[in-house]
N, CA, C and O atoms as a Maestro MAE file, in Angstrom:
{
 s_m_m2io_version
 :::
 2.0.0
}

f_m_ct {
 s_m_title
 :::
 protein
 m_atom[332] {
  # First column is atom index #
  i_m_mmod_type
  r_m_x_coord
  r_m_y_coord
  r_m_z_coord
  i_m_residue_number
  s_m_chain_name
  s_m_pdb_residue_name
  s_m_pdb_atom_name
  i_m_atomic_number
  :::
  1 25 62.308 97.089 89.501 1 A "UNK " " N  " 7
  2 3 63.732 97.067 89.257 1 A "UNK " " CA " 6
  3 2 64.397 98.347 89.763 1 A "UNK " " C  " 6
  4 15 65.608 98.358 89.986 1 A "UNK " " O  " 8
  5 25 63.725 99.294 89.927 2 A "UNK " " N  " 7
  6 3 64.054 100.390 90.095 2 A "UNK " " CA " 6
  7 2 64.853 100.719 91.778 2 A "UNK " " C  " 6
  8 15 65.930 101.131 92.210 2 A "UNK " " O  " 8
  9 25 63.280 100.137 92.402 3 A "UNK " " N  " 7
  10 3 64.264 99.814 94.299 3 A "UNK " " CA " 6
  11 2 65.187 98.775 94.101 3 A "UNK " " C  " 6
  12 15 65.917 98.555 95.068 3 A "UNK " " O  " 8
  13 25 65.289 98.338 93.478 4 A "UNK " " N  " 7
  14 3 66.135 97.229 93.643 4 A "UNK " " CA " 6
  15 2 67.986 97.685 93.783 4 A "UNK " " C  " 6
  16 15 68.992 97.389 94.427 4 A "UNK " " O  " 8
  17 25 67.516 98.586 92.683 5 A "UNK " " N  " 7
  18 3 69.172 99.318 92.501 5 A "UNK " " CA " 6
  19 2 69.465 100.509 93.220 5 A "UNK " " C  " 6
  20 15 70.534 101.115 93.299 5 A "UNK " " O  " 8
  21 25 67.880 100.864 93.954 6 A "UNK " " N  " 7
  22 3 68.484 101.564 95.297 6 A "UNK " " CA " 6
  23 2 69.101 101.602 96.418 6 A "UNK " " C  " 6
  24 15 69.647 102.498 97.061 6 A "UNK " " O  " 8
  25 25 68.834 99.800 96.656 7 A "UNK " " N  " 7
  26 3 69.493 99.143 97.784 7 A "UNK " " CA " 6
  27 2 70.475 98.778 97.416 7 A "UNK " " C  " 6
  28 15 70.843 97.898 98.194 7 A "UNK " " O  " 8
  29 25 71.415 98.972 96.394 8 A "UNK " " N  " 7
  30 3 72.481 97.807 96.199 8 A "UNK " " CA " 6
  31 2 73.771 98.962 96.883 8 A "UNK " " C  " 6
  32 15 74.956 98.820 96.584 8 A "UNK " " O  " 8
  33 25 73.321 99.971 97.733 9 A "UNK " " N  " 7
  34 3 74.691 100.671 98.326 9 A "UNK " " CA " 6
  35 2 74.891 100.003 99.336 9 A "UNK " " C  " 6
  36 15 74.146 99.150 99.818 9 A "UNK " " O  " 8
  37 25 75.795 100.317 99.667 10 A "UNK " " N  " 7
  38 3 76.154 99.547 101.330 10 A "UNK " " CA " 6
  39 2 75.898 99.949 102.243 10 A "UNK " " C  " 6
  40 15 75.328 101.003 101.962 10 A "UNK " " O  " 8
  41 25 75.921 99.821 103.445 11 A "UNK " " N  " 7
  42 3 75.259 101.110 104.663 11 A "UNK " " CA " 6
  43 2 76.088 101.335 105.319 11 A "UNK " " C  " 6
  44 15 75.978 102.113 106.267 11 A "UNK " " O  " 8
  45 25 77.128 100.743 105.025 12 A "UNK " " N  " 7
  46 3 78.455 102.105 105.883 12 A "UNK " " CA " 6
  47 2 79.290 102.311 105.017 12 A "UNK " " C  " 6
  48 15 79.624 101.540 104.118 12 A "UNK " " O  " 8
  49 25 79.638 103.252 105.212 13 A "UNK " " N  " 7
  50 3 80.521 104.356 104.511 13 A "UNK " " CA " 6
  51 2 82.043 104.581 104.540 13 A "UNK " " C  " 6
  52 15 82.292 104.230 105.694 13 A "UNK " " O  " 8
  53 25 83.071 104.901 104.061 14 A "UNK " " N  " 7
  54 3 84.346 104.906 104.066 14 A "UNK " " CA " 6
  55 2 84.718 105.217 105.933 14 A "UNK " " C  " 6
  56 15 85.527 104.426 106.418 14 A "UNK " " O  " 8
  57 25 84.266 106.078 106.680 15 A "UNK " " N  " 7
  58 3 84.388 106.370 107.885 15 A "UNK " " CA " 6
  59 2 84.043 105.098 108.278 15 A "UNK " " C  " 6
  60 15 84.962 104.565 108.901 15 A "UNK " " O  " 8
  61 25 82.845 104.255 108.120 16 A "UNK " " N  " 7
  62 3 82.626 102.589 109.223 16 A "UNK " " CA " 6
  63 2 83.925 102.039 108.772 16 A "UNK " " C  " 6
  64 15 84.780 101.825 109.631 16 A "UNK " " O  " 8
  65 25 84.214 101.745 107.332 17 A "UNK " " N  " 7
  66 3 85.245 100.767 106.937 17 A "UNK " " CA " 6
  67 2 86.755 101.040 107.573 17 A "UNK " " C  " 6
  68 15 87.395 100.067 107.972 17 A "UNK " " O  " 8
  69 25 87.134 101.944 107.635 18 A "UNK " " N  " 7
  70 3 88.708 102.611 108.516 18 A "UNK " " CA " 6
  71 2 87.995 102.147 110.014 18 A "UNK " " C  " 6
  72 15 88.709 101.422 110.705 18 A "UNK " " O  " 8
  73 25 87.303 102.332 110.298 19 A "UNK " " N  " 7
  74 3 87.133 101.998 112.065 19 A "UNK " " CA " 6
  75 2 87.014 100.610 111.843 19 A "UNK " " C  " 6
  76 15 88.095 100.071 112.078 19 A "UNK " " O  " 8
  77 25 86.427 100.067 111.603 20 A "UNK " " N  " 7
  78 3 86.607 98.740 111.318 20 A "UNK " " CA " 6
  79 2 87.805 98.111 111.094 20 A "UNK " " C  " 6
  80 15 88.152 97.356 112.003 20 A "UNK " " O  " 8
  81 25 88.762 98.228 109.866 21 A "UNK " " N  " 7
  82 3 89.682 97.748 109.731 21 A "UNK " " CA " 6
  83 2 90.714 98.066 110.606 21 A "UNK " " C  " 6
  84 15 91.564 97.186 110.464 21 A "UNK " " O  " 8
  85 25 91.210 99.177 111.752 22 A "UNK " " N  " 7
  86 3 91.400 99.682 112.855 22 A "UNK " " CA " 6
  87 2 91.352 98.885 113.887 22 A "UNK " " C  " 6
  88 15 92.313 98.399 114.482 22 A "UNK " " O  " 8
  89 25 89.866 98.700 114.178 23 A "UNK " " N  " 7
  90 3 89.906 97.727 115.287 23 A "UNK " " CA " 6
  91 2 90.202 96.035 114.977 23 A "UNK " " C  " 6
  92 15 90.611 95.217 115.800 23 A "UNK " " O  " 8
  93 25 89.856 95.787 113.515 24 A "UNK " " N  " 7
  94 3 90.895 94.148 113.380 24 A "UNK " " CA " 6
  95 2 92.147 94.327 113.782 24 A "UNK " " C  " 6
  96 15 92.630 93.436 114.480 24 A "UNK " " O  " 8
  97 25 93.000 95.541 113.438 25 A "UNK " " N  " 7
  98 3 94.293 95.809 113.162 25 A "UNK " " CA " 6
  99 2 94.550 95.570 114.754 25 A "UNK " " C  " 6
  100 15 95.431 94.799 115.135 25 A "UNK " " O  " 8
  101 25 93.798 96.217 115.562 26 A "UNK " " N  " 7
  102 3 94.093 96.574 117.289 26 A "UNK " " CA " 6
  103 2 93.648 94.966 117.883 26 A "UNK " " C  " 6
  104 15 94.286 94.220 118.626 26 A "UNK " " O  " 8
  105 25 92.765 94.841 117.460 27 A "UNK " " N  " 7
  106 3 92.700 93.053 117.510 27 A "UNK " " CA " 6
  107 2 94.015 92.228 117.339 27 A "UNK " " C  " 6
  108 15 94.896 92.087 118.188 27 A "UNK " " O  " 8
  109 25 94.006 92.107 117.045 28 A "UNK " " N  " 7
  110 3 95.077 91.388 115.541 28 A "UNK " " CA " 6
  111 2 96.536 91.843 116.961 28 A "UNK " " C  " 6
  112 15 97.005 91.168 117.878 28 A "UNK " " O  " 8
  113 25 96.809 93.227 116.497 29 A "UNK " " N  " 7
  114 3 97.826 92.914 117.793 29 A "UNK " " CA " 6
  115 2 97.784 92.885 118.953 29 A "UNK " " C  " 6
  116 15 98.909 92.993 119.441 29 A "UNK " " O  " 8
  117 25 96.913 92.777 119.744 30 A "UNK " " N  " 7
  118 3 96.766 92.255 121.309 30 A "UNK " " CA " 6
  119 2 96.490 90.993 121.165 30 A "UNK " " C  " 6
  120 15 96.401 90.491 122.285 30 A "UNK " " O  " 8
  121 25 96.231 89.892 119.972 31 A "UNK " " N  " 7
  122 3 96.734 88.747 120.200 31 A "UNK " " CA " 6
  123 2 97.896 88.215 120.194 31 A "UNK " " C  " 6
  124 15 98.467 87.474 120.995 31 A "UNK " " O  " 8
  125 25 98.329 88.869 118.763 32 A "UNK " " N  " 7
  126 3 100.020 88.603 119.154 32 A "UNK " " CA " 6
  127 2 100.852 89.162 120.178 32 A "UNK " " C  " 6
  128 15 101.856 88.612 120.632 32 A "UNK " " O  " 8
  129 25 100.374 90.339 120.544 33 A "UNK " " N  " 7
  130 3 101.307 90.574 122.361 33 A "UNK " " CA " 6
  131 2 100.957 89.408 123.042 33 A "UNK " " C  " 6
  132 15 101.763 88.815 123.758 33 A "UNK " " O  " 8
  133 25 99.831 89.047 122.871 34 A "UNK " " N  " 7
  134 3 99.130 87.946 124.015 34 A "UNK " " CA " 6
  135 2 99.961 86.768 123.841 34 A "UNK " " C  " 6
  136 15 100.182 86.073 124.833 34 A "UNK " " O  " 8
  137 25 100.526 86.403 122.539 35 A "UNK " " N  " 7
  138 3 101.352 85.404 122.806 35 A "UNK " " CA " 6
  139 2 102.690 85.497 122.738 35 A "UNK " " C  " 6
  140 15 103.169 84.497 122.202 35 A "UNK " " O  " 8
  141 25 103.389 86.198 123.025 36 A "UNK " " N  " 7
  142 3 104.937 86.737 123.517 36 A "UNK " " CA " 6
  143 2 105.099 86.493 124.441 36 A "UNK " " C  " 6
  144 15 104.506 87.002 125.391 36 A "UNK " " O  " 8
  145 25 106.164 85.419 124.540 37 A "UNK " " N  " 7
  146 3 107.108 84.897 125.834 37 A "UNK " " CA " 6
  147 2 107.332 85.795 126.240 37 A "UNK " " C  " 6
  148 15 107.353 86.847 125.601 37 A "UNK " " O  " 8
  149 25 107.605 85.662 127.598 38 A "UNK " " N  " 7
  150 3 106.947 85.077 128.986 38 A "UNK " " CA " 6
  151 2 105.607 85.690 128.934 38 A "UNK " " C  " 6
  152 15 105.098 86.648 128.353 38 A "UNK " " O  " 8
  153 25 105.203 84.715 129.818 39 A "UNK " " N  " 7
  154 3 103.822 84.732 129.887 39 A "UNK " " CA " 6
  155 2 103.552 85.854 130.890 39 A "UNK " " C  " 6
  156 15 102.616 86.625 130.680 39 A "UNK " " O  " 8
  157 25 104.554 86.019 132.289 40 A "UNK " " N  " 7
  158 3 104.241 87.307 132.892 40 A "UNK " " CA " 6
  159 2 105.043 88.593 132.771 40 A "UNK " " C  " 6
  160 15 105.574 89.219 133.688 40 A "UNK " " O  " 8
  161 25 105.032 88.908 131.308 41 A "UNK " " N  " 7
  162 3 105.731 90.215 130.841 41 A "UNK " " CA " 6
  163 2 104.915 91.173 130.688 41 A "UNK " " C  " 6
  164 15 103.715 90.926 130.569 41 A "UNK " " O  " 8
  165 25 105.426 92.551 130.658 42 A "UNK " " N  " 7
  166 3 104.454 93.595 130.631 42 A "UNK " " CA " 6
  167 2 103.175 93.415 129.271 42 A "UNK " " C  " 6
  168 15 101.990 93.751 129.257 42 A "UNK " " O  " 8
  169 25 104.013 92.765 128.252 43 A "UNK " " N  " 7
  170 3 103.245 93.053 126.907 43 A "UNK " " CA " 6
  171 2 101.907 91.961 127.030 43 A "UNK " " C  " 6
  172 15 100.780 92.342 126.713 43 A "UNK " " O  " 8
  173 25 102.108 90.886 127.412 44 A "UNK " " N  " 7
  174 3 101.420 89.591 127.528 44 A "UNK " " CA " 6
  175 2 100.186 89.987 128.752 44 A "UNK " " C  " 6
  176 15 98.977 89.770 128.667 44 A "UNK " " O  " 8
  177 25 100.930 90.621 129.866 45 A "UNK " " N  " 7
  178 3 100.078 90.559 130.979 45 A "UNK " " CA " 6
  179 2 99.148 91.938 131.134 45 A "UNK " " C  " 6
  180 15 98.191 91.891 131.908 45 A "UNK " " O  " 8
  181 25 99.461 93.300 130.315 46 A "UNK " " N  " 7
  182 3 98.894 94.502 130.709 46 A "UNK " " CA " 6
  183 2 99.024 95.131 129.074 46 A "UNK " " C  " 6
  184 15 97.894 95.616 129.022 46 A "UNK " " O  " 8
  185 25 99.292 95.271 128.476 47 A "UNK " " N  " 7
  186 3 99.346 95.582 127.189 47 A "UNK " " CA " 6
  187 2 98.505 94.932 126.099 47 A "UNK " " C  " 6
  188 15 97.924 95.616 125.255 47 A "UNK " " O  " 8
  189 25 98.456 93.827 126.123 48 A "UNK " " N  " 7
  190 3 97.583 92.742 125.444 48 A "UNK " " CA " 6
  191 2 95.921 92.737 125.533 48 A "UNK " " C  " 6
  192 15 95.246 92.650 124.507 48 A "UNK " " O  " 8
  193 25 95.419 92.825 126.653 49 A "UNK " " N  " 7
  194 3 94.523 92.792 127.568 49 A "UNK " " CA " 6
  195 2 93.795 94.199 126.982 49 A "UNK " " C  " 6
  196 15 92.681 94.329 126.474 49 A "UNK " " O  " 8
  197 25 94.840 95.200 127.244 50 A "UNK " " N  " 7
  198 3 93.993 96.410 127.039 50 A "UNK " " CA " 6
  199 2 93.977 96.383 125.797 50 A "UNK " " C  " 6
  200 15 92.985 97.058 125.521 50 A "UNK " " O  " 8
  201 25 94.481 96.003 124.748 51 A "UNK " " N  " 7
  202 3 94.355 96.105 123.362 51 A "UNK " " CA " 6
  203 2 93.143 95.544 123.161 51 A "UNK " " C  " 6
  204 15 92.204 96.308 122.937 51 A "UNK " " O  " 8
  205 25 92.954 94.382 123.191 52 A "UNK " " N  " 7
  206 3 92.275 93.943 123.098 52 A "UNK " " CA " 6
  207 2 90.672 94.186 124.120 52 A "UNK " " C  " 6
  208 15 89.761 93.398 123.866 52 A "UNK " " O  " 8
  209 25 90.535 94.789 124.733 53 A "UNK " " N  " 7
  210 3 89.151 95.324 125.347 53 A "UNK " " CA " 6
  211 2 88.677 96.419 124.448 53 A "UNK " " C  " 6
  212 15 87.556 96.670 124.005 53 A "UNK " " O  " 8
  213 25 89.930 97.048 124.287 54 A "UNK " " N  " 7
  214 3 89.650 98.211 123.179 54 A "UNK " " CA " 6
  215 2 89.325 98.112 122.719 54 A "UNK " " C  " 6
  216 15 88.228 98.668 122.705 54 A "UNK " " O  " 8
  217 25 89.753 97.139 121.421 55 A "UNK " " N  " 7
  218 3 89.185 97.006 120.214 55 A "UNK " " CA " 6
  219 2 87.957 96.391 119.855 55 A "UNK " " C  " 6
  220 15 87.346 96.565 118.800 55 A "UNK " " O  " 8
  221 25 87.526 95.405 121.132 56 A "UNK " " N  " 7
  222 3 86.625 94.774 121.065 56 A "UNK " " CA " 6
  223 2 85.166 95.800 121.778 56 A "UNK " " C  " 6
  224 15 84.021 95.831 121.326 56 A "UNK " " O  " 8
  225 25 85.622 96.428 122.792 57 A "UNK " " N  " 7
  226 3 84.301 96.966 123.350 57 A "UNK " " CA " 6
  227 2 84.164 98.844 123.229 57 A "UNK " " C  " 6
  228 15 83.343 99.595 123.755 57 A "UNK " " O  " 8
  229 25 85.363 99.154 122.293 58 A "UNK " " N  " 7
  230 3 85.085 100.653 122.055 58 A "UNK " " CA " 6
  231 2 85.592 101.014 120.685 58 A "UNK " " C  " 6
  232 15 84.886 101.853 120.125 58 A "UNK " " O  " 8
  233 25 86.622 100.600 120.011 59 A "UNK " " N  " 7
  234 3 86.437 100.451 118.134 59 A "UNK " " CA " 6
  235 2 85.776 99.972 117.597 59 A "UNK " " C  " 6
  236 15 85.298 100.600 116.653 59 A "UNK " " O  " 8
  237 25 85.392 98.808 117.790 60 A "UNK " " N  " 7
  238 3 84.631 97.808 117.095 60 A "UNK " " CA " 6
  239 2 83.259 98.431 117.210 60 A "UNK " " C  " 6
  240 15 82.640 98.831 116.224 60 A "UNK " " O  " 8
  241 25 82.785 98.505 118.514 61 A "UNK " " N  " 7
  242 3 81.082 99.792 118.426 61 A "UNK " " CA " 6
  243 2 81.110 101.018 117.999 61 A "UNK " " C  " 6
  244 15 80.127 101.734 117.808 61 A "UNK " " O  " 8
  245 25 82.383 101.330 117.815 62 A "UNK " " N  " 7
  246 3 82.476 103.021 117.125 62 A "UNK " " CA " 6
  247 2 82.379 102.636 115.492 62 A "UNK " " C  " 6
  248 15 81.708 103.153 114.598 62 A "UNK " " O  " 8
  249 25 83.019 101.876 115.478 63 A "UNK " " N  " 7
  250 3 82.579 101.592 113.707 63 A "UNK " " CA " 6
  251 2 81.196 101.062 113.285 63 A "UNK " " C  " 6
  252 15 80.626 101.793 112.476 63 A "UNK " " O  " 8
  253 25 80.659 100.166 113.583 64 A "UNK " " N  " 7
  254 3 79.207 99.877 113.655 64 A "UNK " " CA " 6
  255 2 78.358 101.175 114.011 64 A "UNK " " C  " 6
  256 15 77.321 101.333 113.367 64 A "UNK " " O  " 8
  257 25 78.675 102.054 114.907 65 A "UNK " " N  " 7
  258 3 77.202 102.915 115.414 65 A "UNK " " CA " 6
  259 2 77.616 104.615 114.809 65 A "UNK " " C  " 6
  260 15 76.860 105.576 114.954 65 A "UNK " " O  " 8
  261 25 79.232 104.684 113.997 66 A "UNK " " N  " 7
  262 3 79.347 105.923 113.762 66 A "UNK " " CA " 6
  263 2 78.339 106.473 112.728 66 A "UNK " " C  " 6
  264 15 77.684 105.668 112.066 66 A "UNK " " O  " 8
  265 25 78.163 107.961 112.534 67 A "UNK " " N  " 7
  266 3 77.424 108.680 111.832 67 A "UNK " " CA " 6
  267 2 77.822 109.749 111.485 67 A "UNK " " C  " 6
  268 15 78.706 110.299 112.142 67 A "UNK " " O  " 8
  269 25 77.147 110.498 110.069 68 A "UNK " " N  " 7
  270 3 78.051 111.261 109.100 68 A "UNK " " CA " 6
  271 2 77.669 112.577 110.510 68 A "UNK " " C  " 6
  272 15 77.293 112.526 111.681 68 A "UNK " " O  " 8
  273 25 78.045 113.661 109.509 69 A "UNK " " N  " 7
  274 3 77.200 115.269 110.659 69 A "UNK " " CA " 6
  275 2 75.812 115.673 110.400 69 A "UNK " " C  " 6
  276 15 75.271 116.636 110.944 69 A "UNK " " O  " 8
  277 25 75.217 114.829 109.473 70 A "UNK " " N  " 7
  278 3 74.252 115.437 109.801 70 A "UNK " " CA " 6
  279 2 73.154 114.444 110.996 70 A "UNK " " C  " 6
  280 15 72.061 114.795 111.442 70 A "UNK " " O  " 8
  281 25 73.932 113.110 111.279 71 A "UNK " " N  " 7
  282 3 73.328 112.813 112.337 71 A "UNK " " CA " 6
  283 2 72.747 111.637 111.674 71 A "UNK " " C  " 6
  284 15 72.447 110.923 112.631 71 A "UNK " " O  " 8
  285 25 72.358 110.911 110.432 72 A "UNK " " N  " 7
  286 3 72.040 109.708 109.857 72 A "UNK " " CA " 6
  287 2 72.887 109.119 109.839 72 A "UNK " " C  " 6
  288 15 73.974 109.512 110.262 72 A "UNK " " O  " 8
  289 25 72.622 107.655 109.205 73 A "UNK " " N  " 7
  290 3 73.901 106.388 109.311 73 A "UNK " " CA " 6
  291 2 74.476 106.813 108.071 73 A "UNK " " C  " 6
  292 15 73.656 107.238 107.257 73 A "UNK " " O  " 8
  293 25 75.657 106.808 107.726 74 A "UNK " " N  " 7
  294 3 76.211 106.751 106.766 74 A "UNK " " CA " 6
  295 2 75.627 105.707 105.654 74 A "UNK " " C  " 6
  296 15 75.855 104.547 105.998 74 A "UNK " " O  " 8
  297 25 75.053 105.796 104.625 75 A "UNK " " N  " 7
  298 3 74.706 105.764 103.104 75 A "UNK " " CA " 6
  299 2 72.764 105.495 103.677 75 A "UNK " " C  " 6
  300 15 71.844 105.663 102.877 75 A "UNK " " O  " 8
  301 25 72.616 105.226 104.625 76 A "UNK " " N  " 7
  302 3 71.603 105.792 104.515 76 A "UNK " " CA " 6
  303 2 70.798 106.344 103.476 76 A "UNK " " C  " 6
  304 15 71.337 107.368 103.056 76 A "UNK " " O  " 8
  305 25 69.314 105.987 102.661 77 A "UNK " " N  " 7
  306 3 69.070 106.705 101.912 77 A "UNK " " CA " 6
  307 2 67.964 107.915 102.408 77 A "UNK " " C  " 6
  308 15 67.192 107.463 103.254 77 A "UNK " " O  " 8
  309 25 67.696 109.462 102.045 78 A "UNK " " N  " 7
  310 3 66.791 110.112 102.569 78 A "UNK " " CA " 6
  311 2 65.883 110.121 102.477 78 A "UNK " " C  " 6
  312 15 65.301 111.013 103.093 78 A "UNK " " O  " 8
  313 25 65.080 109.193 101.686 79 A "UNK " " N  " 7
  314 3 63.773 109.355 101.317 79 A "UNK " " CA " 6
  315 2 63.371 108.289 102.055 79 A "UNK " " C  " 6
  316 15 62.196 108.342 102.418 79 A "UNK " " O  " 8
  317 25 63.949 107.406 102.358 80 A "UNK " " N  " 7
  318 3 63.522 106.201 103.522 80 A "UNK " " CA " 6
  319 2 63.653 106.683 105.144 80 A "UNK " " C  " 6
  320 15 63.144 106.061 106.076 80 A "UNK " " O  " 8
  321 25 64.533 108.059 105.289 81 A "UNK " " N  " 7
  322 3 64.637 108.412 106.675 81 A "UNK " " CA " 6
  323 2 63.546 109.230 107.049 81 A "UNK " " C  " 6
  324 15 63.125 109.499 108.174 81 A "UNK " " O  " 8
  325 25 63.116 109.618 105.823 82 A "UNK " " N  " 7
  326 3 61.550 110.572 106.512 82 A "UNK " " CA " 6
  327 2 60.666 109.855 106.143 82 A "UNK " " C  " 6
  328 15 59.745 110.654 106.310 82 A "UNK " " O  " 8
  329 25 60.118 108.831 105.708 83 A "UNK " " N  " 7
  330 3 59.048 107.769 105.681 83 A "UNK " " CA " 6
  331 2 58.811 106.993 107.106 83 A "UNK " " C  " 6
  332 15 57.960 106.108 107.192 83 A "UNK " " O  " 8
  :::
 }
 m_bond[331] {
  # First column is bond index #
  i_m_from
  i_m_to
  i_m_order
  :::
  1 1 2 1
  2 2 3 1
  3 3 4 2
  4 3 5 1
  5 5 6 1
  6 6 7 1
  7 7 8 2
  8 7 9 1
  9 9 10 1
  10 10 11 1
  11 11 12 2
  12 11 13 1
  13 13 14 1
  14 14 15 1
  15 15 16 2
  16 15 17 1
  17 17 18 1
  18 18 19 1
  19 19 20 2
  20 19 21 1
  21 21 22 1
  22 22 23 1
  23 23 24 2
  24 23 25 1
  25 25 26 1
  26 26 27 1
  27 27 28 2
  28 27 29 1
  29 29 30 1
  30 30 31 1
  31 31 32 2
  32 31 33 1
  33 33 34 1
  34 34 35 1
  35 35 36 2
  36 35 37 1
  37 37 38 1
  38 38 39 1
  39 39 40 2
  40 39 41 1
  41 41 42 1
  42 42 43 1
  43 43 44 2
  44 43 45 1
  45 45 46 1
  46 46 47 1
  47 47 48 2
  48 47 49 1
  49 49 50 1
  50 50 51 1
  51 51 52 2
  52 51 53 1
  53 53 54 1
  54 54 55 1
  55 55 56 2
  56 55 57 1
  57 57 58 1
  58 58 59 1
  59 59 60 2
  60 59 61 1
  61 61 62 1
  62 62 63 1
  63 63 64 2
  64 63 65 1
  65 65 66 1
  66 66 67 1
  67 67 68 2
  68 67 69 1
  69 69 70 1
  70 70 71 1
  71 71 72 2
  72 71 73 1
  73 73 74 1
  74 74 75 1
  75 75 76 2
  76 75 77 1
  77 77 78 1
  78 78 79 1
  79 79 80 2
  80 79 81 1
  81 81 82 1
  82 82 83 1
  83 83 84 2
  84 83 85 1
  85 85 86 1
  86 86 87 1
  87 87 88 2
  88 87 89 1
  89 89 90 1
  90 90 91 1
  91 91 92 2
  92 91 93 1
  93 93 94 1
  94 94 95 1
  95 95 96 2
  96 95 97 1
  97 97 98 1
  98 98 99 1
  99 99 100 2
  100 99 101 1
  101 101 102 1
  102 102 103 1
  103 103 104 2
  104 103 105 1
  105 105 106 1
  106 106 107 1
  107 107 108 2
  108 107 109 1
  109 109 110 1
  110 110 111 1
  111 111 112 2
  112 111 113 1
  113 113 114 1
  114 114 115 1
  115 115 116 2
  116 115 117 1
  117 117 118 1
  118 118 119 1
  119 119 120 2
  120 119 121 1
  121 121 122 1
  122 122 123 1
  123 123 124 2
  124 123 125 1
  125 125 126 1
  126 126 127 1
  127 127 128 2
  128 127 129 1
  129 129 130 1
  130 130 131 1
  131 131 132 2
  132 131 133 1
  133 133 134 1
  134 134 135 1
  135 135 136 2
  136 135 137 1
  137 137 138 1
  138 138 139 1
  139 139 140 2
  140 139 141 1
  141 141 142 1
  142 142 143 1
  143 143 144 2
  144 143 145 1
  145 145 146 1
  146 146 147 1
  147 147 148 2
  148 147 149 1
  149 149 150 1
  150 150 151 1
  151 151 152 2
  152 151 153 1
  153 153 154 1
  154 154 155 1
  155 155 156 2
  156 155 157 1
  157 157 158 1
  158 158 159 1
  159 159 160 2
  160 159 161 1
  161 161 162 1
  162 162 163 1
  163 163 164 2
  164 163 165 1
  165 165 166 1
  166 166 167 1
  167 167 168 2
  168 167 169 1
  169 169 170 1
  170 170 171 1
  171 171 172 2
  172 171 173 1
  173 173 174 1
  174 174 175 1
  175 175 176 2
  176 175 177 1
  177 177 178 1
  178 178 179 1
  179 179 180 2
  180 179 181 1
  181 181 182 1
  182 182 183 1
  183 183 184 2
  184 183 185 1
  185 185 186 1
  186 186 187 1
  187 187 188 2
  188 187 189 1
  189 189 190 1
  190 190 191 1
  191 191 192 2
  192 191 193 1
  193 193 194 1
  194 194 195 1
  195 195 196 2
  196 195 197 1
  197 197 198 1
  198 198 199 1
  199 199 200 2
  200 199 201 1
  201 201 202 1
  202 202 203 1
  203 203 204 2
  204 203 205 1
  205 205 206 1
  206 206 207 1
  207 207 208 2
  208 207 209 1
  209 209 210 1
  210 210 211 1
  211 211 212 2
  212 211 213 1
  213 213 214 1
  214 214 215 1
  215 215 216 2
  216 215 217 1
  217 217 218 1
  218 218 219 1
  219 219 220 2
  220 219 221 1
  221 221 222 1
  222 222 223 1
  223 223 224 2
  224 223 225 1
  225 225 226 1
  226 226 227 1
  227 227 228 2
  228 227 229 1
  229 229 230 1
  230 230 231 1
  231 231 232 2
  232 231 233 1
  233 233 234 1
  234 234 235 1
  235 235 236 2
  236 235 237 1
  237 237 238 1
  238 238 239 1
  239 239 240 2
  240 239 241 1
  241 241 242 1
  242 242 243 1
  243 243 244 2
  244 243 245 1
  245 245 246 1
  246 246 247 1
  247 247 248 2
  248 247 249 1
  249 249 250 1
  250 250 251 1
  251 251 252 2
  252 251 253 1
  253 253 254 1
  254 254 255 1
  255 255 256 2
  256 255 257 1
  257 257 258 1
  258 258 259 1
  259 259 260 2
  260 259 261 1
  261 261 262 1
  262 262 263 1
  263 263 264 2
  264 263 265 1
  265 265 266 1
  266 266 267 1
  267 267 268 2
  268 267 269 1
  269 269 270 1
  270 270 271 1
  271 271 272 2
  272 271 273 1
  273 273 274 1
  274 274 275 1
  275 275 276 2
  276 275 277 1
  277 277 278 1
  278 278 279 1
  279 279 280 2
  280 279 281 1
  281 281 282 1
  282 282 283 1
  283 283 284 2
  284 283 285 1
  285 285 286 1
  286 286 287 1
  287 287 288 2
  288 287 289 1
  289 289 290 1
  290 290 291 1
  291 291 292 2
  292 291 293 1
  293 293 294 1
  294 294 295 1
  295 295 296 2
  296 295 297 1
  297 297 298 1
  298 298 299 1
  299 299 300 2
  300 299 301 1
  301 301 302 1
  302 302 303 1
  303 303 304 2
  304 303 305 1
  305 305 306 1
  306 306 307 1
  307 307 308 2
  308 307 309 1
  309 309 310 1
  310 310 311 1
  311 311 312 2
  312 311 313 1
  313 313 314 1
  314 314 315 1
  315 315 316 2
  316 315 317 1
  317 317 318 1
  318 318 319 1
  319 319 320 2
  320 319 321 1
  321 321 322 1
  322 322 323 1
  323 323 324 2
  324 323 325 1
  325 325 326 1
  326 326 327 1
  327 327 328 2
  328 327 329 1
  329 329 330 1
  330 330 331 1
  331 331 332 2
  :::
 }
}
């Protein structure tokens, strides 16, 4: 019972959860630019696009792969990192 209630933390940490909710947020609006009449307007055609690469191929992996300073994953426990 004892491991049991060692695992019940989560493995990311207030820093994953803000990058995370960040990149839904950056998500979230490069779809709605994406659908703003006309279809060949700056927001729809060049604004949208990059929002959305962003969030998908450089927030979204910054929240998943960030780490505290000392270089472990956030909640990480230490006695499992030197085993």
């Amino acid at each position: 019972m004892d491991q049991a209630s060692k695992h019940t933390e989560l493995p990311f940490g207030r820093r994953n959860w803000i990058l995370f909710g960040a990149s839904l947020a950056i998500i979230a609006l490069g779809y709605v630019l994406l659908s703003i009449p006309p279809a060949d307007g700056f927001l729809s055609l060049t604004a949208a696009p990059i929002l959305l690469v962003s969030g998908y191929c450089v927030v979204l992996p910054a929240a998943i792969l960030a780490r505290d300073s000392e270089g472990t994953i956030l909640g990480a426990d230490e006695d499992t990192a030197s085993a």
